[in-house]
N, C-alpha and C positions, 0 to 999 in steps of 0.2 A: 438287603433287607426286604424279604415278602412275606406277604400274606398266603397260606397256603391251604385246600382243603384237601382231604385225603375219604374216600370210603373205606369204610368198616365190611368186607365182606361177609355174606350171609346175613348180613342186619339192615333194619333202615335207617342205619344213622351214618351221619359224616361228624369231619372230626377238621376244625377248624382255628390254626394258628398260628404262631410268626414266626419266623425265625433270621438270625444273619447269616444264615449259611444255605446249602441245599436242603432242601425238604428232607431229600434221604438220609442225610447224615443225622437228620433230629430226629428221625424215627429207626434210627440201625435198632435199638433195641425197646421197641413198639411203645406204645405208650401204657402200659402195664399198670406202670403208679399215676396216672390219674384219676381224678373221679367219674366216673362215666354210668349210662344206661345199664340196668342190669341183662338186655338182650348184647350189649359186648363182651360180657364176662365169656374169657379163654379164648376172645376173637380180634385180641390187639397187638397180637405181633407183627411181624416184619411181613409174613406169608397173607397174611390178610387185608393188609392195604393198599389200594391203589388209590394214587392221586388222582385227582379230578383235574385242579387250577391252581394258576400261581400268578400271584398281582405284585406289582410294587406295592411298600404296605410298612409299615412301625409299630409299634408296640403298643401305641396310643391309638393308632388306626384297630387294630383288633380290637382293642376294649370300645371303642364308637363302634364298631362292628355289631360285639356282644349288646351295646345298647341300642340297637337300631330295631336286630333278629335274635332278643334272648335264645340263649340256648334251654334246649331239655334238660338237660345235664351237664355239670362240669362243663367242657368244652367242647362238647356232643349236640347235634341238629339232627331232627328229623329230614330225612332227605328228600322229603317233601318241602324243605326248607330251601334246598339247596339255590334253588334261581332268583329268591331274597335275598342269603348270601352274598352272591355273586353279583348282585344290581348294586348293592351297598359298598363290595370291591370294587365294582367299577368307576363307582360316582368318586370316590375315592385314589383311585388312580388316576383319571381324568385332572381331579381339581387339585389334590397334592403330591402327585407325582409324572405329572406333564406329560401323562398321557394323551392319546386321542380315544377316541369312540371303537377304532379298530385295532389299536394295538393295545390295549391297555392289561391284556392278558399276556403274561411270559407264555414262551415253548416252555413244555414240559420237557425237565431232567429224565433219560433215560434210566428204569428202575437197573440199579446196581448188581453185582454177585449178593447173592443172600450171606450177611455176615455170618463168621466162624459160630456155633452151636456153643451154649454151654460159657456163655462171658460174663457169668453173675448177673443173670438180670434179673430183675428184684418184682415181684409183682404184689398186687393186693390180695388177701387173705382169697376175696371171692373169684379169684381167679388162679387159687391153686398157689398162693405164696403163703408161707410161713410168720407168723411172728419171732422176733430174736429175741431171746433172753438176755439181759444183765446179769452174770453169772454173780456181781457184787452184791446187788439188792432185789433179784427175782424180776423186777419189772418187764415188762415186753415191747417190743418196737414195731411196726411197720415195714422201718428201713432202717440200715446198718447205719448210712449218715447220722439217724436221730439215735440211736443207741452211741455210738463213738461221741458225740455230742454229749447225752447226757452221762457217759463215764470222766469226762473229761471235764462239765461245769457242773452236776449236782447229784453225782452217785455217793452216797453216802460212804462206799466202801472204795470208792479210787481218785472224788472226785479232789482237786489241792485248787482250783480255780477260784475257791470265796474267798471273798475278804470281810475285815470289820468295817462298817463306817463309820467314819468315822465323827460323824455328826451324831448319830444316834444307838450307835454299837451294831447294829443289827448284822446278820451275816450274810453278804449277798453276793452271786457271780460275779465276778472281778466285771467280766463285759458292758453288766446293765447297773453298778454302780452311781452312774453318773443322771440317770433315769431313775432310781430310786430317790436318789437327794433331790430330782426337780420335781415328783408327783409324788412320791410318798409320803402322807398326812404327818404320819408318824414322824418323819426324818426333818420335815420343813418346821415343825412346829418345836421339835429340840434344837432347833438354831435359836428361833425364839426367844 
């Protein structure tokens, strides 16, 4: 588990986050769908990133991280940021990850063969990606996960996942059922 920062080539921003695995393997297909500075738009692929640093680090270390040196964006820093970042990893590795003062930074992973071209990767609109259609009910997606999703819990024309409840008849995705009966006005007050 590290914390890891990567630049953004041609921009002044870095790109700051965790992962369990190598760095490289979270970025094979760039960071595309996140929200980021509009100076990254078509500069987050695999060819545009280089790593900086990699610390011991967890999930809940990033988010102390994000509140220590808000970010610009999303998960984007000025890189003028970068040596805040990096004091905030360290103090961090030192105290929750038994570091010392000199080693508390990993060697960098060697960048990899650049992955095979062309593996569906999915970007944001301003970066040259598409919306997908619901060919059932016209609506549009982002990303094919949240289309597959909503054909399968609330497409009018394929979705079979609602149910009645049965406390108050209403028709809700089978999933959040259980979440409607505990906050729903409606549904607590017909136990009632």
């Amino acid at each position: 588990m590290v914390l890891y920062v990567f630049e953004v080539a041609g921009t002044p921003y870095v790109k700051l986050g965790y992962t369990s695995a190598c760095p490289w393997g979270r970025v094979r297909e760039g960071f595309w769908k996140l929200v980021h500075p509009t100076a990254c738009c078509g500069k987050l692929g695999w060819d545009d990133l280089r790593l900086l640093s990699v610390s011991p680090g967890s999930l809940e270390d990033e988010a102390y991280v994000k509140a220590q040196v808000p970010p610009e964006r999303g998960e984007f820093w000025l890189r003028e940021q970068l040596e805040a970042l990096r004091a905030v990893m360290k103090a961090l590795a030192v105290s929750n990850g038994g570091c010392n003062d000199e080693d508390w930074e990993l060697p960098l992973p060697p960048k990899p063969e650049s992955p095979a071209p062309g593996r569906g990767v999915e970007k944001l609109e301003c970066c040259g990606g598409s919306l997908i259609p619901c060919f059932g009910c016209g609506r549009q997606f982002k990303f094919y996960i949240r289309l597959l999703t909503h054909k399968r819990e609330s497409c009018p024309a394929t979705a079979g996942a609602k149910v009645a409840c049965d406390r108050c008849g209403a028709s809700v995705i089978k999933r959040h059922l259980k979440r409607h009966q505990d906050q729903n006005k409606r549904c607590r007050d017909a136990c009632e």
